[in-house]
Structure formats: C-alpha cells, structure tokens
Biopython code that builds the backbone (N, CA, C, O; Angstrom):
import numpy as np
from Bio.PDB.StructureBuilder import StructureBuilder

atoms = [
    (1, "UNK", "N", (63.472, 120.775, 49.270)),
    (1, "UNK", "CA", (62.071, 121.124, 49.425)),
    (1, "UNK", "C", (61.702, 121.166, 50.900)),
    (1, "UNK", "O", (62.282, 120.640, 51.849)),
    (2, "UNK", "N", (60.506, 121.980, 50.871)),
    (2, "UNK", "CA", (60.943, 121.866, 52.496)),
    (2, "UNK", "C", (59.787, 120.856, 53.046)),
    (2, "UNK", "O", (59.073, 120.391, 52.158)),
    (3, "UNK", "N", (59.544, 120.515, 54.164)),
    (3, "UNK", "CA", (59.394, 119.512, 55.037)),
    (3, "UNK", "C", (57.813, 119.485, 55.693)),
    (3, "UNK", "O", (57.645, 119.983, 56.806)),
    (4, "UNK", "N", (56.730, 118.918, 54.996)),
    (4, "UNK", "CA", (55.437, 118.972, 55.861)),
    (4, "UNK", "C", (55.338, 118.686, 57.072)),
    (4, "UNK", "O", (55.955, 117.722, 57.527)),
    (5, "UNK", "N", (54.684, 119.326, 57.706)),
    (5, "UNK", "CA", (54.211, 118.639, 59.018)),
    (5, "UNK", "C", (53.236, 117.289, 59.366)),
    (5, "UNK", "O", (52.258, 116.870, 58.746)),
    (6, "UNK", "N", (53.639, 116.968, 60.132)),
    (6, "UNK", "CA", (52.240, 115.915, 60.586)),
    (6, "UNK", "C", (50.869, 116.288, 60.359)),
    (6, "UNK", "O", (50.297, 117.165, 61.005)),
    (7, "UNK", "N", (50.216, 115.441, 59.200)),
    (7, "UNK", "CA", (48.927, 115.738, 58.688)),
    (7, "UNK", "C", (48.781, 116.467, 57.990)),
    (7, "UNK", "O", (47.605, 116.687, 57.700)),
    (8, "UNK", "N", (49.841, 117.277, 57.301)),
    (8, "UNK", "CA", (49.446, 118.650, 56.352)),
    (8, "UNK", "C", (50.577, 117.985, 54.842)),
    (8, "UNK", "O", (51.668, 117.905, 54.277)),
    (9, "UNK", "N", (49.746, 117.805, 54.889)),
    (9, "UNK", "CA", (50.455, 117.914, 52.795)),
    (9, "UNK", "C", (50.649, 118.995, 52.322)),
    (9, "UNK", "O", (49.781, 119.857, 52.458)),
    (10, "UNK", "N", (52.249, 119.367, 51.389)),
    (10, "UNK", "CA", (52.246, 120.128, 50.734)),
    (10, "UNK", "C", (51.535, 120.230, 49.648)),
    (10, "UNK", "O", (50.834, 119.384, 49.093)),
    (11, "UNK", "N", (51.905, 122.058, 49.192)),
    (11, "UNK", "CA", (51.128, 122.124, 47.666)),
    (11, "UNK", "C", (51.999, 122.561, 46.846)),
    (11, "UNK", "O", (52.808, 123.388, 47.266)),
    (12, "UNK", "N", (52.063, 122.106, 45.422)),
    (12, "UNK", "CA", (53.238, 122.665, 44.253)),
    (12, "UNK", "C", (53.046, 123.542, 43.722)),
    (12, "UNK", "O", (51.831, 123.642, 43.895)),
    (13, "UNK", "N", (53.392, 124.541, 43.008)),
    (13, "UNK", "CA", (53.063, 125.431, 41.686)),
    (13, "UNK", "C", (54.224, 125.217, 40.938)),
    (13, "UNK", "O", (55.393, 124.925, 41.190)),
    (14, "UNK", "N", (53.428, 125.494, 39.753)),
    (14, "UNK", "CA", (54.013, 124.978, 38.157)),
    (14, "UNK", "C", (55.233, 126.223, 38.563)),
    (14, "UNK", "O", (55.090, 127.279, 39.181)),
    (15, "UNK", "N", (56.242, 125.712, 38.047)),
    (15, "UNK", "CA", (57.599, 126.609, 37.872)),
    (15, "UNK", "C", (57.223, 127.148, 36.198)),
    (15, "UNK", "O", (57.223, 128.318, 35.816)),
    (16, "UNK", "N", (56.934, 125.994, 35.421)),
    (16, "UNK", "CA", (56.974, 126.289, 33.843)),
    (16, "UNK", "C", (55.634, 125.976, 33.414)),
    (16, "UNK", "O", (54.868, 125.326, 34.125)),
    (17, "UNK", "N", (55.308, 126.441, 32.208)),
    (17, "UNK", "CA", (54.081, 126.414, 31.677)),
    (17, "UNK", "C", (54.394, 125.063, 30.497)),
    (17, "UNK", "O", (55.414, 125.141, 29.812)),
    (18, "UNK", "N", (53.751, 124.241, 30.384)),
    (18, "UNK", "CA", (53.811, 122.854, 29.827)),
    (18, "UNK", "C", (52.323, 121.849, 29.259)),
    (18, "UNK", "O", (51.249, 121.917, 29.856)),
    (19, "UNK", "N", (52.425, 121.442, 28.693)),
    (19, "UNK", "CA", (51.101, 120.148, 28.590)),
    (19, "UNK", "C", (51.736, 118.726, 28.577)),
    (19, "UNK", "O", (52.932, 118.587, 28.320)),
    (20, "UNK", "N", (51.071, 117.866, 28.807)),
    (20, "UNK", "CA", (51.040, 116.492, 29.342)),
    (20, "UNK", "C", (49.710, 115.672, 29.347)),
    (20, "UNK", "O", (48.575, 116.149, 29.369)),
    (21, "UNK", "N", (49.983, 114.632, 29.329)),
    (21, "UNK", "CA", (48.772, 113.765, 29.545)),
    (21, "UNK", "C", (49.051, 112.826, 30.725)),
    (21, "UNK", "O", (49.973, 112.016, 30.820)),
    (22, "UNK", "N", (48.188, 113.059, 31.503)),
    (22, "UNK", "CA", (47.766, 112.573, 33.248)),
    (22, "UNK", "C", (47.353, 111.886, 33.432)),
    (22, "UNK", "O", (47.089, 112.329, 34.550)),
    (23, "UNK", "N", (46.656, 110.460, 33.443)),
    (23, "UNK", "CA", (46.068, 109.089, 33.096)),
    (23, "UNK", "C", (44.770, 109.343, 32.312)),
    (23, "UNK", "O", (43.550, 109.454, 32.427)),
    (24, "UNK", "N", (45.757, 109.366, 31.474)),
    (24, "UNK", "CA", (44.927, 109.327, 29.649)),
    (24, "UNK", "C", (44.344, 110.583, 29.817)),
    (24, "UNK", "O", (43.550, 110.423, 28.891)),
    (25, "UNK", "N", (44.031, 111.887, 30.296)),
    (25, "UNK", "CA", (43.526, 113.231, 29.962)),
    (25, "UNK", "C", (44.800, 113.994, 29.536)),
    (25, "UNK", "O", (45.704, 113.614, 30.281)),
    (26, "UNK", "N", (45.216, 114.828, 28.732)),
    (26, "UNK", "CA", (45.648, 115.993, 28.301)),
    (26, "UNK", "C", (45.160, 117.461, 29.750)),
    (26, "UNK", "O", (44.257, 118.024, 30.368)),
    (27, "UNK", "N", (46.557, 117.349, 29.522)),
    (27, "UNK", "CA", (46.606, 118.285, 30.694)),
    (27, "UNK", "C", (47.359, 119.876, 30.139)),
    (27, "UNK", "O", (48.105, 119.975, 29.165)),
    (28, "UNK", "N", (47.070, 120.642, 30.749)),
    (28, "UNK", "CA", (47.910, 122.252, 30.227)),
    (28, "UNK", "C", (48.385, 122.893, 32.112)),
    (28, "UNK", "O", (47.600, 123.357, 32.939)),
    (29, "UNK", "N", (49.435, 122.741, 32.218)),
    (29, "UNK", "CA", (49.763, 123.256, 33.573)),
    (29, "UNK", "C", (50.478, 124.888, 32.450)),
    (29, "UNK", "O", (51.127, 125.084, 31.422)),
    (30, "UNK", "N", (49.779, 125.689, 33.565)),
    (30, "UNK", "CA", (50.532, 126.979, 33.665)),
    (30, "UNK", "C", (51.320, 127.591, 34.828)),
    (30, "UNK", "O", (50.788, 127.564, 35.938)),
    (31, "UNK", "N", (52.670, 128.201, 34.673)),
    (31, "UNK", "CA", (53.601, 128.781, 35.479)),
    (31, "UNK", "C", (52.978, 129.177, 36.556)),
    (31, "UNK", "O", (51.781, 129.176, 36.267)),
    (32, "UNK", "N", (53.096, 129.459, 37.454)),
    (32, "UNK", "CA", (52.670, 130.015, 38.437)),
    (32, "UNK", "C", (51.256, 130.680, 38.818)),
    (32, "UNK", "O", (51.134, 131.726, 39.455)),
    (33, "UNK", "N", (50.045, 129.764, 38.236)),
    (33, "UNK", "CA", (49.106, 128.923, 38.517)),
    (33, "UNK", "C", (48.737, 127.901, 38.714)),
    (33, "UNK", "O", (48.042, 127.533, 39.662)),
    (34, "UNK", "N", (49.129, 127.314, 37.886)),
    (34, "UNK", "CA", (48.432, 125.362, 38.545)),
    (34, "UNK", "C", (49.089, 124.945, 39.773)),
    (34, "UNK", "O", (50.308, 124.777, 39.795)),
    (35, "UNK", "N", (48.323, 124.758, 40.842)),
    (35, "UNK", "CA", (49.101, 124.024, 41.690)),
    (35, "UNK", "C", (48.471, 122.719, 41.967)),
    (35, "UNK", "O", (47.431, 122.315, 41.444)),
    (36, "UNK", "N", (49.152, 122.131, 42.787)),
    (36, "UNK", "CA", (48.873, 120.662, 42.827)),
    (36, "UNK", "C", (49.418, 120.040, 44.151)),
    (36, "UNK", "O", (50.615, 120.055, 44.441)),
    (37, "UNK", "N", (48.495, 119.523, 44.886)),
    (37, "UNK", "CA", (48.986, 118.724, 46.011)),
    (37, "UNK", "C", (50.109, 117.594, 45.968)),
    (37, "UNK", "O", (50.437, 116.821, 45.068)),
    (38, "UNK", "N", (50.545, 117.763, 47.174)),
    (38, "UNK", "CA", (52.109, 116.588, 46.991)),
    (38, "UNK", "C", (51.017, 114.862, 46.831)),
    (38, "UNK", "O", (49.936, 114.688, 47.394)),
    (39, "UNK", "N", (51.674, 113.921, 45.999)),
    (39, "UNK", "CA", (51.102, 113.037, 46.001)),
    (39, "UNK", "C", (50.168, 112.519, 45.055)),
    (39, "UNK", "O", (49.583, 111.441, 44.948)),
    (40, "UNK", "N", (50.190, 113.850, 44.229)),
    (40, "UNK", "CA", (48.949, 114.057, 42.863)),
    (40, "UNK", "C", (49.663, 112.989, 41.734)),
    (40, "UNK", "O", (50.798, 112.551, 41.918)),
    (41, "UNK", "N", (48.901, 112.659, 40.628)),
    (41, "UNK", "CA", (49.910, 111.547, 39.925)),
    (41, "UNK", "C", (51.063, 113.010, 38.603)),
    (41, "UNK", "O", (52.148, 112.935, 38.026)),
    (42, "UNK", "N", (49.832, 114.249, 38.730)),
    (42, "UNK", "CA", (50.765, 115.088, 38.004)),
    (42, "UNK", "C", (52.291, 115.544, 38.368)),
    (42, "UNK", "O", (53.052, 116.138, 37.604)),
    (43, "UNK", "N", (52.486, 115.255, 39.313)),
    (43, "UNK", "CA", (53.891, 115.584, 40.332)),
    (43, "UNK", "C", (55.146, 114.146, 39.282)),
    (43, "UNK", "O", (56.205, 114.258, 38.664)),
    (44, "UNK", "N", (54.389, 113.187, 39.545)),
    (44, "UNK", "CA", (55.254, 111.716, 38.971)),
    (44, "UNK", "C", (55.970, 112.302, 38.500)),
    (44, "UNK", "O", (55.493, 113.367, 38.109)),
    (45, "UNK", "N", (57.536, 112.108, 38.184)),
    (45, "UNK", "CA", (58.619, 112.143, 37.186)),
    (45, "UNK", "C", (58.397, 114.013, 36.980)),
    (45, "UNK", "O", (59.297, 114.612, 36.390)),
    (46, "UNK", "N", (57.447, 114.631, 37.386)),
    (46, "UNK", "CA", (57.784, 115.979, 37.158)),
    (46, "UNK", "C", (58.173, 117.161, 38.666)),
    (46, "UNK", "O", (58.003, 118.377, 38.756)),
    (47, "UNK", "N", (58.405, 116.748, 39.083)),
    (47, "UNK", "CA", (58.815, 117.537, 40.253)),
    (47, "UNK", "C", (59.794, 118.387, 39.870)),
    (47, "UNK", "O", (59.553, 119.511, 40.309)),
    (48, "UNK", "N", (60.674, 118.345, 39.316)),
    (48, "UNK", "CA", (61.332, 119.636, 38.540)),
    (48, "UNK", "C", (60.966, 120.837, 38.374)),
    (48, "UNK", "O", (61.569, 121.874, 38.652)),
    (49, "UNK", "N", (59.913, 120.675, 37.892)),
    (49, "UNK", "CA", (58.794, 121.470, 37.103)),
    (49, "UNK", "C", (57.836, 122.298, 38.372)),
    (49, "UNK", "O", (56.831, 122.925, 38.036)),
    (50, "UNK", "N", (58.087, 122.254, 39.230)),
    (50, "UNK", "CA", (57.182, 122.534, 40.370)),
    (50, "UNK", "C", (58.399, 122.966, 41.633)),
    (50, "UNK", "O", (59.612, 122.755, 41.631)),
    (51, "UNK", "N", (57.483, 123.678, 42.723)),
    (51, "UNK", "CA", (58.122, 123.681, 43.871)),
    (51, "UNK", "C", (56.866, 124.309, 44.810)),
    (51, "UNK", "O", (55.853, 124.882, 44.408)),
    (52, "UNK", "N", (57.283, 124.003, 46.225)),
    (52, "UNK", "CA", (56.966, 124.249, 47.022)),
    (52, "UNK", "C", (56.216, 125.945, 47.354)),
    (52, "UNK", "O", (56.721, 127.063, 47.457)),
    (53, "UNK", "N", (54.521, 125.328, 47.461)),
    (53, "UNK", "CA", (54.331, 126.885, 47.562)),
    (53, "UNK", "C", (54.172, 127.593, 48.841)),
    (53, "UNK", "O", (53.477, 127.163, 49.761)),
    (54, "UNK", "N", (54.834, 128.688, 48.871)),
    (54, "UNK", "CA", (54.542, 129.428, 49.869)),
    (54, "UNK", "C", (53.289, 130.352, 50.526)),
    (54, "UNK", "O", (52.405, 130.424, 49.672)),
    (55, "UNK", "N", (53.000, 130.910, 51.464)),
    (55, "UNK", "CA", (52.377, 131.430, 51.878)),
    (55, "UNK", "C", (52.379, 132.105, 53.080)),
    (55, "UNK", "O", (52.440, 131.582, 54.193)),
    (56, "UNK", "N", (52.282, 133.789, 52.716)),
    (56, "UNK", "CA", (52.961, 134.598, 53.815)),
    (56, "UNK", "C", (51.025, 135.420, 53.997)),
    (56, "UNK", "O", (50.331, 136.065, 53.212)),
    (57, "UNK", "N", (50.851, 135.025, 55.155)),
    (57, "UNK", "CA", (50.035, 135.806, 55.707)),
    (57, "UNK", "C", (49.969, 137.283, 56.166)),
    (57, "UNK", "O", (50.670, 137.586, 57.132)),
    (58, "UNK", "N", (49.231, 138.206, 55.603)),
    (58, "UNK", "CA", (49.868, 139.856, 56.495)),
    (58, "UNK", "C", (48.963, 139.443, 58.155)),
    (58, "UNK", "O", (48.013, 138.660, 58.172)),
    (59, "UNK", "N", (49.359, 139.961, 59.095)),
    (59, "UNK", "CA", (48.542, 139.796, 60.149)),
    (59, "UNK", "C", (47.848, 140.998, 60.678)),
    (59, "UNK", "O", (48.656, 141.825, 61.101)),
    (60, "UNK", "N", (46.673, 141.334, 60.782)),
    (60, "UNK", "CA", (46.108, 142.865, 61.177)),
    (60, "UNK", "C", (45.662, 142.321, 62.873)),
    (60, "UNK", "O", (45.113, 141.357, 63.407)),
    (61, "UNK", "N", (46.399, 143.842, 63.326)),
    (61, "UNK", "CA", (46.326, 143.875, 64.783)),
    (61, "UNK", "C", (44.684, 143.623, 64.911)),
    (61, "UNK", "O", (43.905, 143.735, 63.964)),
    (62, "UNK", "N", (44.316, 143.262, 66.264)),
    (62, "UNK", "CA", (42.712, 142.645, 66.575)),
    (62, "UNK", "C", (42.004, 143.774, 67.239)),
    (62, "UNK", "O", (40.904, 144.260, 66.978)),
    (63, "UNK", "N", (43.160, 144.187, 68.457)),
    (63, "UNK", "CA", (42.460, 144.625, 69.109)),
    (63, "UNK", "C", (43.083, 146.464, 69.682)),
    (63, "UNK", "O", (44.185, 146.596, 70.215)),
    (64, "UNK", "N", (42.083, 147.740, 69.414)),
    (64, "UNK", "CA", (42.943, 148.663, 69.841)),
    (64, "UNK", "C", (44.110, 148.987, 71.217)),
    (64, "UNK", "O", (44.037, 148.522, 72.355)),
    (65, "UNK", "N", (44.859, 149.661, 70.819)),
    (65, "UNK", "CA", (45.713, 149.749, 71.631)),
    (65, "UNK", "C", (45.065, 150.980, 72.509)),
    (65, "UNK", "O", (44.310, 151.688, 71.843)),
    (66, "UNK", "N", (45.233, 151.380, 73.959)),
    (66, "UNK", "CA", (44.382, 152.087, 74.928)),
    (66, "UNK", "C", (44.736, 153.636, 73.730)),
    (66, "UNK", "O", (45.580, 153.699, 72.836)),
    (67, "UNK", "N", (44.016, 154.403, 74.049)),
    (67, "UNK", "CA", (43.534, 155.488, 73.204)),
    (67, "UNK", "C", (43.671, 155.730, 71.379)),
    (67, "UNK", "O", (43.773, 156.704, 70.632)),
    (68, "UNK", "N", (43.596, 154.030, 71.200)),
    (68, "UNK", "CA", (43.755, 153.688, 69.805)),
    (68, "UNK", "C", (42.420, 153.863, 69.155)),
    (68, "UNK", "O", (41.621, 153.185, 69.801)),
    (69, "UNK", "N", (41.642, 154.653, 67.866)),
    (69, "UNK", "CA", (40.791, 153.660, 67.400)),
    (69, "UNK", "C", (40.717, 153.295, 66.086)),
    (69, "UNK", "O", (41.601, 153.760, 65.366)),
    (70, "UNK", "N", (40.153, 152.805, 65.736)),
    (70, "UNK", "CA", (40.002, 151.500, 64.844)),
    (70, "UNK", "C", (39.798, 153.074, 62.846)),
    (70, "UNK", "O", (39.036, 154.016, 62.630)),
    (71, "UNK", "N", (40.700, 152.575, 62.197)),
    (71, "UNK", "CA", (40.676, 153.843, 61.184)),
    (71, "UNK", "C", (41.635, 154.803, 61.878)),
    (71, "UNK", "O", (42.108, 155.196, 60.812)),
    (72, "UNK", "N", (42.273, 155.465, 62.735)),
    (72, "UNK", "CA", (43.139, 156.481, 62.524)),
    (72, "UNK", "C", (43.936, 156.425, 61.599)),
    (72, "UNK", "O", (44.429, 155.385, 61.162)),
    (73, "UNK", "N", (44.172, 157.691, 61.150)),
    (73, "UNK", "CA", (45.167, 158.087, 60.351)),
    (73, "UNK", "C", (46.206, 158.879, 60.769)),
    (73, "UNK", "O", (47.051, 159.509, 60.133)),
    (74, "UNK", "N", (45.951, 158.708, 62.262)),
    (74, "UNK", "CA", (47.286, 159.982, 62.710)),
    (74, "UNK", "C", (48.528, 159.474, 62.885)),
    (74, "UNK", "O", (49.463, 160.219, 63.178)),
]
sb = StructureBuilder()
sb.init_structure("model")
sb.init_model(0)
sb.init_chain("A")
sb.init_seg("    ")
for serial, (resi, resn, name, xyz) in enumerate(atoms, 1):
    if name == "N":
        sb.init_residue(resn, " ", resi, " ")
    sb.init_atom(name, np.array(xyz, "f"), 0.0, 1.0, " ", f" {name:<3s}", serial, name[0])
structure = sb.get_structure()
C-alpha cells in the first residue's frame, strides 16, 4: 500500500461490494464507491477488501502562451 505523508491520511475504496455491522450499525459498502479514511473502525480486519485510492488530477494550462488565446481551435 502505498505510504502517506506527514499529516495526510489515506483514503480506501471498497474493492468488493459486502455488508457488515460497524459498532452495532449494519453497514452496506459498495465496490468502488464507499470509501473510507485509513484509521476508520470499518478498515479493522478488512483491509483486503479495500485499497488505496488514487487520484490523478488533469492540469489546464493558466496562462496563454504569446499569440495564444484562450478557446482556439486551431
């Protein structure tokens, strides 16, 4: 799994779709929706079931380039 940084907690997503009960509530995790912070009591004994989520940012240029403008299509 990979490795938080200083001050940043990871977050999980459900690998599998499952139910459980979480201190005493009934729980329904779904696949690749529920996620859950590292440290949550839903993680306990289930980390299997989960992994590390990613997140890829697209990055849009800020600022035009000299005879750039902003919308071309050429």
């Amino acid at each position: 799994m990979a490795k938080a940084t200083k001050n940043e907690a990871r977050i999980f997503i459900a690998k599998e779709t499952f139910s459980t009960v979480v201190d005493g509530s009934p729980v329904v995790v779904a696949a690749g929706v529920t996620r859950v912070r590292e440290g949550h009591s839903l993680l306990r004994g289930r980390e299997h079931m989960f992994e590390v989520m990613r997140v890829d940012y697209e990055v849009e240029q800020m600022t035009n380039a000299p005879g750039e403008h902003r919308g071309d299509r050429s």
